[in-house]
N, C-alpha and C positions, 0 to 999 in steps of 0.2 A: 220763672217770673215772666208774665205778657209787658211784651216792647209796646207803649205808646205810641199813636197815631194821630198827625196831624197832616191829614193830605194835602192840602196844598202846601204848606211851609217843607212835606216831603218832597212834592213834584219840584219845590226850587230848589232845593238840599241837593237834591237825584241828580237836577242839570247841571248843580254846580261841581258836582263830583267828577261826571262826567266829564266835562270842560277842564278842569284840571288836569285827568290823566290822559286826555289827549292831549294837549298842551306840550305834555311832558312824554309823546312815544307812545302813547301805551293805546291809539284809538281802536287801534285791531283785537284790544280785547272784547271791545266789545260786540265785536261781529260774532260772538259765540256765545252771544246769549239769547236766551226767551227774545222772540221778536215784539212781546208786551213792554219787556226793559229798551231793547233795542232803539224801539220808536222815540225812546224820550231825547236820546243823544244827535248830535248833529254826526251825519257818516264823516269819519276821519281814518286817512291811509295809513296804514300800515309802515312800519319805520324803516327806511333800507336795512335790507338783508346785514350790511357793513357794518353799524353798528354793534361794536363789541356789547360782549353782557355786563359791562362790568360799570359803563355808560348808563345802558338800561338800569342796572341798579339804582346806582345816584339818582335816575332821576326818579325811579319810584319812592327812594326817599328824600326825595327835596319834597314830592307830589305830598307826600304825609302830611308830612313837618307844614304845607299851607294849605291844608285841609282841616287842621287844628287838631285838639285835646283829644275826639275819641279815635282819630287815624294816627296821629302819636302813639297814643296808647297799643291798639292795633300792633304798630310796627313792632313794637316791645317784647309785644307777645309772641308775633310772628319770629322774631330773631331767636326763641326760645324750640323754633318748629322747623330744624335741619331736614326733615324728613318730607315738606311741602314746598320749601324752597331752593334754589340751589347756592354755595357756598358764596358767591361774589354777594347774592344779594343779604344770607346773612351777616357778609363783613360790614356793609352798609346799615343794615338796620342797628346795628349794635354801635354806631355811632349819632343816633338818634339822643336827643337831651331833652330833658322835659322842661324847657324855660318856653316863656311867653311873655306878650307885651304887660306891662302893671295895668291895673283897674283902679280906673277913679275910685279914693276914698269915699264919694256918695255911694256909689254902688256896694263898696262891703261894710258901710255901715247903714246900709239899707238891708243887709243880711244878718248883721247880727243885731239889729230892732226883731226882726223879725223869732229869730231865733230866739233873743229874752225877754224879748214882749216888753221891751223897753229899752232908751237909748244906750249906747257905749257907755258913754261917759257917766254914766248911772252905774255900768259894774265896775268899769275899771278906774280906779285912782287918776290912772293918765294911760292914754295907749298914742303909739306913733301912728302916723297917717300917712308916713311914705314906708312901703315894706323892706323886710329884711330883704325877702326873696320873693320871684313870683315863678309860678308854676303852670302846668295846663290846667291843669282841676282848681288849684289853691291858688291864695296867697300868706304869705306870714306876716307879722307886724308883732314889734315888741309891745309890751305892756308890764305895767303895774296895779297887781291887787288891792285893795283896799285896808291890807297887812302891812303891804310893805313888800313883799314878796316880788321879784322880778320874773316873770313867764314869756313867753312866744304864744304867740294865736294863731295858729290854723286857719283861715277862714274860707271856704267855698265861695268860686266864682260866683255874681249874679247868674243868671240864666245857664247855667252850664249844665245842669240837668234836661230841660227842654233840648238843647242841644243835642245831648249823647241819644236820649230816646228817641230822636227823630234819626241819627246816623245807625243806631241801632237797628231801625225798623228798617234802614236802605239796607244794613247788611244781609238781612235779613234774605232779603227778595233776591240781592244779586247774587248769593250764594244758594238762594234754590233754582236761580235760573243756571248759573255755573255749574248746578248737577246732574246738565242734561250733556255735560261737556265732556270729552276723556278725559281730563283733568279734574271733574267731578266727579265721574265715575268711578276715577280711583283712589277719590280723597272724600270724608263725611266734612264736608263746608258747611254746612249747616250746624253741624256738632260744636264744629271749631269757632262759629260767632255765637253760638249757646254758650258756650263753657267761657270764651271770651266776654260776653255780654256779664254773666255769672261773678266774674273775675272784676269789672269794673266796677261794678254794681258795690260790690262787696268793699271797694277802696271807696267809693264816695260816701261810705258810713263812717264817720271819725271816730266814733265808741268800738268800730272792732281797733284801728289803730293804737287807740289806749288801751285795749283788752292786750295787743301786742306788746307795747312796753312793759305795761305792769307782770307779764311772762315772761318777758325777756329779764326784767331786776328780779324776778324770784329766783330766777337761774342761775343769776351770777352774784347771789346774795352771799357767797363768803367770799368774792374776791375783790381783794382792796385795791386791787389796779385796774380796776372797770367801775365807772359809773353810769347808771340809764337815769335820764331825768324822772322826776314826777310827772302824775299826770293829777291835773287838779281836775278831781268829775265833777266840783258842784259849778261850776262852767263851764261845761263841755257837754256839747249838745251834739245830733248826728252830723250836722256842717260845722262846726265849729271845734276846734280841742287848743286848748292850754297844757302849757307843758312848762315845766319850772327851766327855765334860762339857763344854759349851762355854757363858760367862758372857756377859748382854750386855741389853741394854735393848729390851723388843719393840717392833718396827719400829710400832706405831700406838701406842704410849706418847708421844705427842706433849708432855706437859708432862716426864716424866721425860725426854727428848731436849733440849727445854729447860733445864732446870736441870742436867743436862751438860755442856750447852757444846757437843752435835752442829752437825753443818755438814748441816741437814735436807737444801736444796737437792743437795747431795749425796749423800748417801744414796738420796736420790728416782729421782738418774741411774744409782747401781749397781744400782739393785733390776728397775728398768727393765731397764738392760742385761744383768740376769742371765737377766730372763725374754728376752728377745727373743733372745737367742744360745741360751737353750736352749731354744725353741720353734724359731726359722727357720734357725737354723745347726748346730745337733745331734740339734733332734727328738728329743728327750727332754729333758722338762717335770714339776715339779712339776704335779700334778692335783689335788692337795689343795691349793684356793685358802682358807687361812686365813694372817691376820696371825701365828698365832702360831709358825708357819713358820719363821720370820726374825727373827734378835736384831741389833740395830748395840751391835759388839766394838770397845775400845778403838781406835783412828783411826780412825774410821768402816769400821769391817772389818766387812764383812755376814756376817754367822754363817749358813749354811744348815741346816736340821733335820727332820727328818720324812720318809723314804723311800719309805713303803709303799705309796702310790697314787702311779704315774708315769704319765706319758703319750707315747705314742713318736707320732712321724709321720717316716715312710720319705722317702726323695727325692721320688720319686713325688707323693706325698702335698703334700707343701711346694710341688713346682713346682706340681700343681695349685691352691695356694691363692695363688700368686703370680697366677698367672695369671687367679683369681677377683678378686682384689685389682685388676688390672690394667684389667678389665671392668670392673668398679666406679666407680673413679677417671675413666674414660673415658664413664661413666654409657650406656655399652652394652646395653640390653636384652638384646640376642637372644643378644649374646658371653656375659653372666651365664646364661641357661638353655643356650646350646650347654655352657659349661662344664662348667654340672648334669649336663647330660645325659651328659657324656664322664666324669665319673667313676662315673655309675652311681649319684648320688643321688635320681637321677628315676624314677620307671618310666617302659616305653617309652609306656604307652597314655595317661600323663600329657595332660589339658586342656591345652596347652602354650600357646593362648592364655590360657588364664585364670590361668596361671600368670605369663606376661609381662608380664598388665595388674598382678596385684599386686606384681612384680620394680620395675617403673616406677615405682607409685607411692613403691613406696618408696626408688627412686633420686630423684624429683623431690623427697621429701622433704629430701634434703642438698645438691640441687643450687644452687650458688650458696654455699654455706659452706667456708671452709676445715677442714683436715682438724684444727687446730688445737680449732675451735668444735665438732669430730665428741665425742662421749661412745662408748668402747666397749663400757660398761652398756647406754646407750639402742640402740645397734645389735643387740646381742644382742638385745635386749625386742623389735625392730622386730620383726626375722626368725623367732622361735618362731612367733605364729599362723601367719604364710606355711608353713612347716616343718609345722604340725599339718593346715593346710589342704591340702596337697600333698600327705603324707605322703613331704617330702622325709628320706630315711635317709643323714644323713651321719654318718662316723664318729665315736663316740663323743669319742674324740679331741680334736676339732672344739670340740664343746661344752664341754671340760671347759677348753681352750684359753680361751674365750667368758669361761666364769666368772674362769681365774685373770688376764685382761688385766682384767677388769671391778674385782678386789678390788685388783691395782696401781693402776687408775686412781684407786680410793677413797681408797688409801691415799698413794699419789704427790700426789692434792690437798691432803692435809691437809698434808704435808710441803713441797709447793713449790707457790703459788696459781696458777705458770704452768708446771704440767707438761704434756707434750704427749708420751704414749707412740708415736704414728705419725713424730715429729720423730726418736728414738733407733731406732727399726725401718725407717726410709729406708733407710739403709748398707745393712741387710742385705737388705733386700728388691730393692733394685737388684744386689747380687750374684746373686741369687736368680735374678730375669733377666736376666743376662749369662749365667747357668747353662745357661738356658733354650738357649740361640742357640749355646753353644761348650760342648762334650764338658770334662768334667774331666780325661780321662785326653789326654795326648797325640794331636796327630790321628795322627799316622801309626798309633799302635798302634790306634786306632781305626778304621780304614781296612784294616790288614791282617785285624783281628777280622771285618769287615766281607766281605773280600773271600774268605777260609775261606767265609764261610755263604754267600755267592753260588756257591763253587768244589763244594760239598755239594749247594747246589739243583741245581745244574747235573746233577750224579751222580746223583740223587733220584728228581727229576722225572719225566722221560722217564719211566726206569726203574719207579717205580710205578705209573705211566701206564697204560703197556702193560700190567702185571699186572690192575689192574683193569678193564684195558676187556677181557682175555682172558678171563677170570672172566665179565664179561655178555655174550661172546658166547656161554662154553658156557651160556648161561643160571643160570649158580652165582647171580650176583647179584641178586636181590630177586624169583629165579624170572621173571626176563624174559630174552629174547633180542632182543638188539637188530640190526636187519640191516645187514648191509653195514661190519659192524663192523670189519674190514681197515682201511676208508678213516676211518673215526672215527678209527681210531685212532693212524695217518697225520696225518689234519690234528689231533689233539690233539697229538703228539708237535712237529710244527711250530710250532705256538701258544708249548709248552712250550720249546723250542728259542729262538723270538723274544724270551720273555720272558726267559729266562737271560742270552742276550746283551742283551738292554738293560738288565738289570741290571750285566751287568760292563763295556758301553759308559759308564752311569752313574757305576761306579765310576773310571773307567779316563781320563774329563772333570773328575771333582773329584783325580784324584792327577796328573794334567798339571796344574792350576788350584793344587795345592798348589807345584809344583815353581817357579811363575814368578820368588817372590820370589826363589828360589835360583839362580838361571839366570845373572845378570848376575854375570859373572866365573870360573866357573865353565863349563867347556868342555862337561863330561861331563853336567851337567845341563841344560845348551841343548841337546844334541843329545836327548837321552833326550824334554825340554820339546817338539820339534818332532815326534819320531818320535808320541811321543803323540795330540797333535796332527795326523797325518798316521792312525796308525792310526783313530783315532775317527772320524774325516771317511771314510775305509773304508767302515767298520763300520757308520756310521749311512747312508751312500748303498745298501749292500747290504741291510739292514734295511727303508729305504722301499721298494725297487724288489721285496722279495719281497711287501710287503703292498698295494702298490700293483696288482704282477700276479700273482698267485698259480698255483701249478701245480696243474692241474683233478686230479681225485682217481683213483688209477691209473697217474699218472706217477711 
């Protein structure tokens, strides 16, 4: 999606941005950029050398935090990117809060006229005019349907679109001018305020939000100890969403839980078990790790709340983190960076020793502890430096997973002194590898799926084989002519040939190997079991005896 332009409300945006982070340290950044960006800034020194980093942090994020909603947002994201920054400043961004000052009630009921094409008070029975909550993007405000029905309202800032598209468009420029930097040179800035831009874009839609709850209650629609509100659509528009009001005690209100009468210990195990099913059995997570997420509703019924930052992880995704998991426990060096490396959070030109000595140490640091005595705060805190020192790039995802296991565990202590979130994510993680080792789908459908793309290679192969080796003999191909191309393409076609059929020999041993258990008593499947059996044994002696003597080239 193209970022809006509005040049001059950019050119004052640009100065005020600037003036800010020199304000706060940071003018010497901009001595490394495009001297197009350069010109716009007043020259500001450099911070003494004295200054710890840890200073520098804080003040890039106070600098955020008054630069509003889309540098907020920003920091969020960045706190999710160990691999661009270094550790002190991701301790800092990850205490970044997305509140802001309230907006006059003119102003968000000059948003939702717009949005119903007629006044509030025309849809809603009654709506409040001071908010529940205000936020950088939003604000909330109770209301009442015209049923009777008690909801919350989402409603989108005034101007706060114009806004983001104009900080958008700065990100833009400062991160192509930052790519002329060695800091841009070894990082895609550009990417990271795409994919960012992409990110926010996609929150200030309120229909995907509701798309997220109503996923989220079909999930957890046989369990009686989770509730997700409704979402009412025939009022919820792209800036605007209603959601049916849900009452209830926030879940780190630990004295109000008290003088209740909560059953904490239990609460501890729903909250746990909501995240760990929807992290490693749905893959899709809350990512907005705040307490105030979660209300405990009369019988300790966990009220769910808050849609707008989710976090998905694929199959894929999950099996490879079973399987880092599995490294782990196994306190495997080499299995933890082959992992790294198999998902592509590594580059290939990675120190890979120097990366294994720091993997080590930080396995030797839990080695000997149960997983019980493990903190999954203090694991995340291990792995950032390693993560900034590697510039391992693991999916955002990842991280945001990191922080909401880290605030259950916070909050699971306060609640139960013997909480143990890796005790409640066992089940699922051993599903996870059983997953690993047997197909979900049926074998046999998996097998015939299977045997199609062998029956295709088969047809393929050869076939574009020859096409391309006919192409370099007329010299078509990279303007070379290769000789004796006949017999290349002869013994490629054979190669091509060998491999097919050990593909379908391959297949043709595991579907006799399926058939055994079915064989005893069963006529038609003993015979089929032996024929199998008999052909393979074929197949594979005709197989050796061609690689063993091959036919000299021209026969």
């Amino acid at each position: 999606m193209s970022t809006i332009r509005h040049p001059v409300r950019q050119l004052r945006r640009t100065h005020q941005i600037g003036s800010t982070f020199a304000r706060h340290g940071f003018g010497f950044a901009w001595e490394q950029l495009r001297p197009t960006l350069r010109a716009r800034f007043r020259r500001a020194p450099a911070p003494p050398k004295s200054v710890p980093v840890e200073a520098l942090a804080e003040h890039f994020r106070l600098a955020l935090e008054e630069l509003g909603p889309t540098f907020i947002k920003l920091g969020q994201v960045l706190s999710t990117r160990p691999d661009l920054l270094p550790p002190a400043y991701i301790a800092e961004l990850s205490k970044l809060q997305d509140e802001a000052p309230r907006q006059p009630w003119d102003e968000i009921s000059t948003v939702l006229a717009r949005e119903y094409g007629r006044p509030a008070k025309e849809v809603f029975a009654s709506i409040e005019h001071e908010p529940m909550a205000a936020a950088s993007l939003a604000q909330v405000h109770a209301a009442t349907l015209p049923d009777g029905a008690e909801v919350v309202v989402k409603v989108q800032r005034q101007g706060i679109r114009e806004t983001i598209d104009t900080d958008l468009a700065i990100m833009a420029d400062l991160a192509a001018g930052a790519d002329l930097t060695p800091f841009g040179h070894e990082h895609d800035l550009p990417g990271v305020v795409q994919e960012f831009a992409t990110t926010l874009r996609n929150e200030m839609d309120y229909r995907r939000e509701g798309r997220n709850a109503d996923r989220l209650r079909r999930n957890f629609a046989k369990w009686a100890q989770v509730y997700v509100p409704k979402v009412y659509w025939d009022y919820s528009t792209p800036q605007v969403l209603v959601l049916e009001r849900i009452r209830g005690i926030k879940i780190n209100a630990i004295e109000a839980m008290i003088a209740a009468g909560v059953d904490r210990k239990a609460v501890a195990l729903y909250a746990a078990q909501v995240i760990v099913k929807e992290v490693l059995e749905d893959g899709f997570f809350h990512a907005d790790p705040h307490p105030g997420n979660f209300v405990v509703m009369p019988g300790n019924v966990l009220g769910v709340m808050d849609f707008g930052m989710m976090g998905v992880l694929d199959e894929a995704m999950r099996l490879d983190l079973a399987r880092l998991y599995i490294a782990a426990i196994e306190m495997s060096t080499d299995d933890v960076v082959d992992q790294l490396l198999r998902t592509g959070a590594v580059a290939e030109d990675v120190d890979r020793h120097s990366l294994a000595r720091d993997i080590s140490a930080l396995l030797d640091k839990y080695r000997g502890i149960t997983l019980k005595e493990i903190r999954a705060s203090e694991v995340v805190a291990d792995v950032i430096p390693i993560a900034f020192r590697h510039h391992l790039h693991l999916p955002s995802s990842l991280w945001l997973l990191g922080k909401t296991l880290s605030m259950l565990e916070s909050v699971g202590l306060q609640l139960d002194p013997d909480f143990d979130v890796f005790a409640v994510s066992g089940p699922i993680v051993s599903r996870l590898m059983w997953r690993m080792i047997m197909p979900r789908r049926p074998l046999r459908l998996t097998m015939l799926r299977r045997g199609t793309e062998l029956a295709d290679m088969m047809e393929l192969v050869p076939r574009a084989a020859s096409r391309l080796l006919q192409r370099a003999e007329r010299g078509d191909l990279f303007s070379l002519r290769i000789r004796e191309a006949g017999d290349f393409v002869r013994a490629l076609d054979r190669a091509s040939s060998r491999l097919a059929i050990s593909l379908v020999l391959a297949a043709l041993i595991m579907g006799t190997a399926w058939l055994i258990p079915h064989a005893a008593g069963n006529t038609i499947a003993r015979l089929l079991t032996i024929a199998g059996f008999v052909l393979s044994a074929l197949m594979g002696v005709w197989l050796v005896i061609s690689m063993l003597w091959p036919r000299r080239p021209g026969r």
